[in-house]
DRENPA-588906 format. One record per atom (N, C-alpha, C, CB): residue number from 1; atom name; x, y, z. Coordinates in Angstrom, 3 decimals. Each point is the difference from the previous one (the first is absolute). Glycine has a CB too. Layout:
+-----+----+----------+----------+----------+
!   i ! at !        u !        v !        w !
+-----+----+----------+----------+----------+
! NUM ! CA !        X !        Y !        Z !
...
+-----+----+----------+----------+----------+
END
This chain:
+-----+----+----------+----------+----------+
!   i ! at !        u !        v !        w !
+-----+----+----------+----------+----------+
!   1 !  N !    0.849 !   -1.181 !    0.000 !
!   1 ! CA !   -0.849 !    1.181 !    0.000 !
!   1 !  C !    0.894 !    1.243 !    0.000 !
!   1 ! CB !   -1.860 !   -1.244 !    1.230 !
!   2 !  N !    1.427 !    1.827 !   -2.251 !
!   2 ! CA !    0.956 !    1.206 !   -0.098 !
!   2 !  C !   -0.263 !    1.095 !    0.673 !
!   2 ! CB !    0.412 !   -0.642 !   -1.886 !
!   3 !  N !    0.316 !    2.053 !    2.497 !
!   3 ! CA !   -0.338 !    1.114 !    0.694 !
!   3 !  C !   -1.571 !    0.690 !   -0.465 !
!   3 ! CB !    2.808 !    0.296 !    0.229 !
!   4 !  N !   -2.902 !   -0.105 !   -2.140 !
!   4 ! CA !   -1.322 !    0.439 !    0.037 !
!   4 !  C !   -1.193 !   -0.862 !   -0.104 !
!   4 ! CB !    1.095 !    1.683 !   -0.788 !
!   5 !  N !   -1.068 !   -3.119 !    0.953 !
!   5 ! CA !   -1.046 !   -0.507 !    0.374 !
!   5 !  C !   -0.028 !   -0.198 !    1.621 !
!   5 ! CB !   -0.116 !   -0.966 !   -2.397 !
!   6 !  N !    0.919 !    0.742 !    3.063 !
!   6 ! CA !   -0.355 !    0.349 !    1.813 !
!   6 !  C !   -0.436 !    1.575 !   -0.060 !
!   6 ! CB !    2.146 !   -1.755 !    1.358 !
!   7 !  N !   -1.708 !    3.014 !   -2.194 !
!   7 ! CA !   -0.820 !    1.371 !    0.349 !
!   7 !  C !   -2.027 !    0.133 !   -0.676 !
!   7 ! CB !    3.225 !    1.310 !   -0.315 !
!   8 !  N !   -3.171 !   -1.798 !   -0.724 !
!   8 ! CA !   -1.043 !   -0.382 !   -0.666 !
!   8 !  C !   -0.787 !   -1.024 !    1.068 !
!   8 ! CB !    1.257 !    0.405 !   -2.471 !
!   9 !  N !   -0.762 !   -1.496 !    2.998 !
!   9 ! CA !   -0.506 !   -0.811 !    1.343 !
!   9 !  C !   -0.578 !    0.664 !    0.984 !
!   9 ! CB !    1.587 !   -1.322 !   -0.283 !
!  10 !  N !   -0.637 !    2.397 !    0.831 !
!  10 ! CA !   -0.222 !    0.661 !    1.105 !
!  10 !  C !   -1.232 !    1.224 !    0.323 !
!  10 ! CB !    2.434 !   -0.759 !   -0.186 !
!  11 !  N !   -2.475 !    1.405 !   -1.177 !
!  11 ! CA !   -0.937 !    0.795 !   -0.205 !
!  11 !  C !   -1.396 !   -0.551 !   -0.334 !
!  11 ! CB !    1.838 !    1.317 !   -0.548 !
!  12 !  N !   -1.973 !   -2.437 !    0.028 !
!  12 ! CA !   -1.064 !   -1.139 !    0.194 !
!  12 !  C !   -0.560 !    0.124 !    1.223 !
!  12 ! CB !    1.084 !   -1.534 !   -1.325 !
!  13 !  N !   -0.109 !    1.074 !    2.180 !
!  13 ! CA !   -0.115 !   -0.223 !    1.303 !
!  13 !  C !   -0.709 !    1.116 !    1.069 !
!  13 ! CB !    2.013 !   -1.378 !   -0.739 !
!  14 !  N !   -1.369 !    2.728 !   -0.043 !
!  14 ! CA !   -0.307 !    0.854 !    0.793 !
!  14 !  C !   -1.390 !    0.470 !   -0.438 !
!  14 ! CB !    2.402 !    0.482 !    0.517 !
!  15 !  N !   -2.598 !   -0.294 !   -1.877 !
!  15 ! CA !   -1.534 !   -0.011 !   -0.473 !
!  15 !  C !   -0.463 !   -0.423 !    0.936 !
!  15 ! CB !   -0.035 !   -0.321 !   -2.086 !
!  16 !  N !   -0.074 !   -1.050 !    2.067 !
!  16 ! CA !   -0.878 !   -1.150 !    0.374 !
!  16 !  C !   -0.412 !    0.317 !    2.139 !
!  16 ! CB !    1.639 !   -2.147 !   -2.644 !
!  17 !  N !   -0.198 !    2.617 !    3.022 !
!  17 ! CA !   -0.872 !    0.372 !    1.644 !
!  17 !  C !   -0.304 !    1.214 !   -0.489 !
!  17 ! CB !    1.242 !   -1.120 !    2.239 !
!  18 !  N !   -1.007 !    1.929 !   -2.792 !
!  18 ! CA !   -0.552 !    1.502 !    0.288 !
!  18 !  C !   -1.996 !   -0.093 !   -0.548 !
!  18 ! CB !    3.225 !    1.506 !   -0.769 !
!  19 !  N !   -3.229 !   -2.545 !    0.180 !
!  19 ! CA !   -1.634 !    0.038 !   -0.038 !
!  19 !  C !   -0.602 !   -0.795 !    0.944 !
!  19 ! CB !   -0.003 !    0.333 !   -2.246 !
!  20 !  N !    0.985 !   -1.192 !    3.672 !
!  20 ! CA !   -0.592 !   -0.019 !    0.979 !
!  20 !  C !   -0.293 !    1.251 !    0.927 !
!  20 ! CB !    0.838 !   -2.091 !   -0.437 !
!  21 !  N !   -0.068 !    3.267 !    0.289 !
!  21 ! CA !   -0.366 !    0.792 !    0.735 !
!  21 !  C !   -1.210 !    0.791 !    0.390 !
!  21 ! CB !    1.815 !   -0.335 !   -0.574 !
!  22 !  N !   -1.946 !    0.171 !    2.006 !
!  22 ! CA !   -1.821 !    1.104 !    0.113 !
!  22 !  C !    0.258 !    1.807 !   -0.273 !
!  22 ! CB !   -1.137 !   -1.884 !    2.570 !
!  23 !  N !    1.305 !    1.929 !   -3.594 !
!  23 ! CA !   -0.046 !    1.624 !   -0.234 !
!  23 !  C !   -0.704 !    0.802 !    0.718 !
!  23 ! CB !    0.270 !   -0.428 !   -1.885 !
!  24 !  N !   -0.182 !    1.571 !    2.642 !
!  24 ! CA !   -1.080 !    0.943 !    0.969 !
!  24 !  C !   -0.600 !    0.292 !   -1.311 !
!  24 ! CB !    1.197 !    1.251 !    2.425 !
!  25 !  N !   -2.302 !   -0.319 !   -2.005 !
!  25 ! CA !   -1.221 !    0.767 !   -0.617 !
!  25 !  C !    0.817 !    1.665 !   -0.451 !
!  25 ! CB !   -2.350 !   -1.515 !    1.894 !
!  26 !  N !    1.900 !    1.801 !   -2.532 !
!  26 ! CA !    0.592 !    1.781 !   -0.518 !
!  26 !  C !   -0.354 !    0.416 !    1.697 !
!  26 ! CB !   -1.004 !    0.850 !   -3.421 !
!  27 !  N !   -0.382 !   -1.268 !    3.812 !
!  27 ! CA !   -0.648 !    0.860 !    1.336 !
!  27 !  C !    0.822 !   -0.155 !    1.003 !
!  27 ! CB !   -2.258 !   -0.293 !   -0.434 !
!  28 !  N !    2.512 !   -1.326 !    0.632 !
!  28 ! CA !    1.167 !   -0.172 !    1.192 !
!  28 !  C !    1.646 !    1.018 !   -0.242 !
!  28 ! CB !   -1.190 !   -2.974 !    0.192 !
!  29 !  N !    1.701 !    2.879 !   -1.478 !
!  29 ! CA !    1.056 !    0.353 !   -0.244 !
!  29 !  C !   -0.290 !    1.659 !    0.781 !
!  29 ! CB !    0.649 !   -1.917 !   -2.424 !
!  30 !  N !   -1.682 !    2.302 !    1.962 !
!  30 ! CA !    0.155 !    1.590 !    0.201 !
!  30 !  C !   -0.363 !    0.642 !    1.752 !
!  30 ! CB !   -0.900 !    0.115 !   -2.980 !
!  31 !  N !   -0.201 !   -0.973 !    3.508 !
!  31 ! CA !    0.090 !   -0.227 !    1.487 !
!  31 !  C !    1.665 !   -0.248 !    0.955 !
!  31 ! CB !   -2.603 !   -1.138 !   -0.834 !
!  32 !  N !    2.858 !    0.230 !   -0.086 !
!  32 ! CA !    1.303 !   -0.084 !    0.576 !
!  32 !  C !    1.242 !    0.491 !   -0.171 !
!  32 ! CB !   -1.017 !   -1.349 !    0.157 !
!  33 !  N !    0.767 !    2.566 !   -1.042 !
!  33 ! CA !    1.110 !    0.805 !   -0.705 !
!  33 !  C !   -0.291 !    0.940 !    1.494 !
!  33 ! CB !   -0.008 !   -0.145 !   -3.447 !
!  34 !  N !   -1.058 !    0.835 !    2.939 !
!  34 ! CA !   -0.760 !    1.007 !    1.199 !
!  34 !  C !    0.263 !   -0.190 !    1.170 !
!  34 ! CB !   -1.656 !    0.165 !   -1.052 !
!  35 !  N !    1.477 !   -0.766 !    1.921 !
!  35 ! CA !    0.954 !   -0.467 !    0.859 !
!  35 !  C !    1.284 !   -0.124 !    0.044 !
!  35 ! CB !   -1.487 !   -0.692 !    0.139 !
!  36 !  N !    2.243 !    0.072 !   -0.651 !
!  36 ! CA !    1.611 !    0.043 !    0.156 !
!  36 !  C !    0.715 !    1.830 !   -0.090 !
!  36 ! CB !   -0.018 !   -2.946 !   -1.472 !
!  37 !  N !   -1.170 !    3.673 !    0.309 !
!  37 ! CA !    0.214 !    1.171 !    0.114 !
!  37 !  C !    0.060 !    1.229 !    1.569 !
!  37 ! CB !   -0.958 !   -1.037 !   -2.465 !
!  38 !  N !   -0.970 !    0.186 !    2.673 !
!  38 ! CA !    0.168 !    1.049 !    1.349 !
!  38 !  C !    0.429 !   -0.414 !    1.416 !
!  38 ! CB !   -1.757 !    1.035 !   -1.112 !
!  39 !  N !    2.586 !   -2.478 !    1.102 !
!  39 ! CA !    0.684 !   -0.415 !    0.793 !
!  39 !  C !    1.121 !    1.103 !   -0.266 !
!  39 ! CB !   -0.892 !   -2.558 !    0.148 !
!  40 !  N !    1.852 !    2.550 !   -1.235 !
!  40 ! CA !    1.605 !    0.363 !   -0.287 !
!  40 !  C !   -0.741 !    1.546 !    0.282 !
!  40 ! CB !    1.736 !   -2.037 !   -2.200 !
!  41 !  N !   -2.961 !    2.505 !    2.252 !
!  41 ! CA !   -0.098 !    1.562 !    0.524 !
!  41 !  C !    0.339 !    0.071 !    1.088 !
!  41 ! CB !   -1.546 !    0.613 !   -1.066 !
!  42 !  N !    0.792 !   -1.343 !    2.028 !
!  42 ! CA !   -0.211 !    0.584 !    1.130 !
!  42 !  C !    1.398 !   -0.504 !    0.760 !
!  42 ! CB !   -2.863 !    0.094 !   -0.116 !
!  43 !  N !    3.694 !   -0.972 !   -0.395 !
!  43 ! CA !    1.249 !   -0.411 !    0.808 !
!  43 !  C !    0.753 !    1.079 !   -0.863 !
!  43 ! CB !   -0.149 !   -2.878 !    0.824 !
!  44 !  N !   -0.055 !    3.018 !   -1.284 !
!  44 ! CA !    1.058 !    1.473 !   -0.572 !
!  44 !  C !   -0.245 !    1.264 !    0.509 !
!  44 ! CB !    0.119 !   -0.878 !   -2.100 !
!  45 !  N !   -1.333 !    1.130 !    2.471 !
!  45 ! CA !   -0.577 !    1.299 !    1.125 !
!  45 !  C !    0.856 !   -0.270 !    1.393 !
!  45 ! CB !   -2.878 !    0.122 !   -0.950 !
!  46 !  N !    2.574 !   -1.701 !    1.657 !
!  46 ! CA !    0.366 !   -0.019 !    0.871 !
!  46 !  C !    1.655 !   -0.166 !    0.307 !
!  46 ! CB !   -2.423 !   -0.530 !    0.038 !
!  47 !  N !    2.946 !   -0.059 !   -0.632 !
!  47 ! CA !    1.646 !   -0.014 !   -0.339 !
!  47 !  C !    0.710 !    1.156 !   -0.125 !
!  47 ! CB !   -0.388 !   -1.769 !   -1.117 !
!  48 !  N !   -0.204 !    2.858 !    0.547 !
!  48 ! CA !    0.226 !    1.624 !   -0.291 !
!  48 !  C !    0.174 !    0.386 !    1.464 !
!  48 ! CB !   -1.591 !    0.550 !   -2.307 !
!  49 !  N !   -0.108 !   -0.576 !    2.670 !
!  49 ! CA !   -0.408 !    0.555 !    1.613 !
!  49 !  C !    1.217 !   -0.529 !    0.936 !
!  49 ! CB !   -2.906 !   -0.238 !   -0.259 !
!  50 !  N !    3.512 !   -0.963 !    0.118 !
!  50 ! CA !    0.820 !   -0.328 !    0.992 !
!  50 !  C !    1.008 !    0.273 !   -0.383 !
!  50 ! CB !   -1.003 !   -1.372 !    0.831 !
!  51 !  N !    1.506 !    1.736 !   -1.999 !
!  51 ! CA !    1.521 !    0.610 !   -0.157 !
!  51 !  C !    0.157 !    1.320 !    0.448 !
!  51 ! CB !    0.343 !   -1.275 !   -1.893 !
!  52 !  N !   -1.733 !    2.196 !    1.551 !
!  52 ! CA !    0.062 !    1.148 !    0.407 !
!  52 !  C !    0.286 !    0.507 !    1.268 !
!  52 ! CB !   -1.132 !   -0.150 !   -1.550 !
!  53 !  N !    0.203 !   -0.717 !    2.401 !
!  53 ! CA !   -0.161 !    0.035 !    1.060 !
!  53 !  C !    1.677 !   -0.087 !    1.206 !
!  53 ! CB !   -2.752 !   -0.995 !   -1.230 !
!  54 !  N !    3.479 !   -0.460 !    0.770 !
!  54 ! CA !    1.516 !   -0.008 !    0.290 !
!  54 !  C !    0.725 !    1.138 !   -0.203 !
!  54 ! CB !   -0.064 !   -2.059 !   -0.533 !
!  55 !  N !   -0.169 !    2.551 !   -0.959 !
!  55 ! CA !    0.884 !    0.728 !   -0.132 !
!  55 !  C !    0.085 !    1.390 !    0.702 !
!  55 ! CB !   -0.034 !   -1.360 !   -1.837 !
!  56 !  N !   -1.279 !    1.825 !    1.689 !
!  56 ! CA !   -0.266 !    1.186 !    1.088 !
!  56 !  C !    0.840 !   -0.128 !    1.534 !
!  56 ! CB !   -2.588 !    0.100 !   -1.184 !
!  57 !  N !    2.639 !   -1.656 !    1.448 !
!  57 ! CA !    0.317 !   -0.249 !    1.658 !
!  57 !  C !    1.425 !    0.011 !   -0.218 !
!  57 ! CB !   -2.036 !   -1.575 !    1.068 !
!  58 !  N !    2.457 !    0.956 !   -2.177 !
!  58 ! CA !    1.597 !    0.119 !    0.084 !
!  58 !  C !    0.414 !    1.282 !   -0.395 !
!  58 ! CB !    0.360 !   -2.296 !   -0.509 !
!  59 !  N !   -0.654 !    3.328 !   -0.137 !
!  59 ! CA !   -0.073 !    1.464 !    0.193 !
!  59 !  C !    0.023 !    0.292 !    0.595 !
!  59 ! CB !   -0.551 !    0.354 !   -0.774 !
!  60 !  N !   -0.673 !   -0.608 !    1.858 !
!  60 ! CA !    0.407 !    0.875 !    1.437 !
!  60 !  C !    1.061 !   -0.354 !    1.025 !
!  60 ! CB !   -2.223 !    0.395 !   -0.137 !
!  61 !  N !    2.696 !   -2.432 !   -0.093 !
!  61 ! CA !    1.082 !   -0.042 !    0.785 !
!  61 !  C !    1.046 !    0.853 !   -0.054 !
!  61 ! CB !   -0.607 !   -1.851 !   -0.034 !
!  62 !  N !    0.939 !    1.823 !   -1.365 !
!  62 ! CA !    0.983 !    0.648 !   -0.400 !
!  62 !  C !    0.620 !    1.271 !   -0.606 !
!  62 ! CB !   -0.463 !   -1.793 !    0.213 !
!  63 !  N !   -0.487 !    2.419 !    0.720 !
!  63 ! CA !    0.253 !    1.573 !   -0.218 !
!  63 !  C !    0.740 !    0.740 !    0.654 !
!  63 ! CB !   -1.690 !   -0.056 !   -0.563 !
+-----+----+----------+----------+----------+
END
């Protein structure tokens, strides 16, 4: 068996599970975009708030 019949094999192969896969819905995909979004908001509000917050304090240590 030569290199391009094991690559020609393989992509068979891979066809063949990728149409076992359960694909989400467009609806799920976008629910769950929406989320991951206003998760990475609000830990980015709060991650800010707490840098700010240090830094103000190490300012004042070190004045």
């Amino acid at each position: 068996m030569n290199i391009f019949s094991k690559a020609v094999n393989f992509l068979k192969q891979v066809r063949l599970e990728l149409g076992k896969v359960s694909w989400s819905s467009r609806q799920e995909l976008i629910g769950a975009t929406a989320v991951v979004i206003t998760i990475t908001c609000i830990m980015a509000v709060f991650i800010g708030a707490i840098d700010l917050f240090l830094s103000k304090i190490l300012s004042l240590m070190f004045r």
